[in-house]
Residue, then its C-alpha position, 0 to 999 in steps of 0.5 A: x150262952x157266953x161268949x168266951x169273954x163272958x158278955x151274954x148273947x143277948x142281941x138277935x143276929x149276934x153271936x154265932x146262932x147260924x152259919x155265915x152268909x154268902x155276903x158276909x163271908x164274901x165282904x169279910x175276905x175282902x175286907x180282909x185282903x185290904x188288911x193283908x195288904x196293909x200289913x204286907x206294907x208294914x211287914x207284919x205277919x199276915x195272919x194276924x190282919x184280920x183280928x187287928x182293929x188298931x193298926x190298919x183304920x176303919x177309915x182306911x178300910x173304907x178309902x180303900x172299898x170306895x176306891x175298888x167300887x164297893x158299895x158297902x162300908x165296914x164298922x166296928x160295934x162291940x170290938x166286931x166288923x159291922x158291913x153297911x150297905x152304902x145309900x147310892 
């Protein structure tokens, strides 16, 4: 199996073999409004928030998580979004 840009799916828990989690889900949405609300700033068009990794930073993303008590913080690997939860 390929992804459409023709890197193999080699790497266990990559690649679409199961749905979404709850979490995962719930985190991304999040993630994904901050973006919004950035681009919202910038008056960009909404819909294209979440797949931009160049103008709104991971480090603004996660300024913006420890400002709202989130316990997690995102990074990107492979051009993806990666949620770690945070050590207390």
């Amino acid at each position: 199996m390929r992804r459409p840009y023709y890197e193999s799916i080699n790497e266990p828990g990559r690649g679409g073999d199961a749905p979404d989690t709850p979490q995962y889900k719930a985190r991304r949405l999040i993630v994904e409004q901050i973006k919004q609300q950035r681009f919202a700033q910038l008056g960009l068009p909404l819909s294209e928030a979440w797949w931009d990794r160049e103008i709104v930073p991971i480090d603004w993303i996660n300024k913006q998580l420890m400002a709202d008590r989130h316990r997690w913080s995102v990074m990107v690997v492979d051009d993806e979004y990666e949620f770690t939860d945070s050590t207390p």
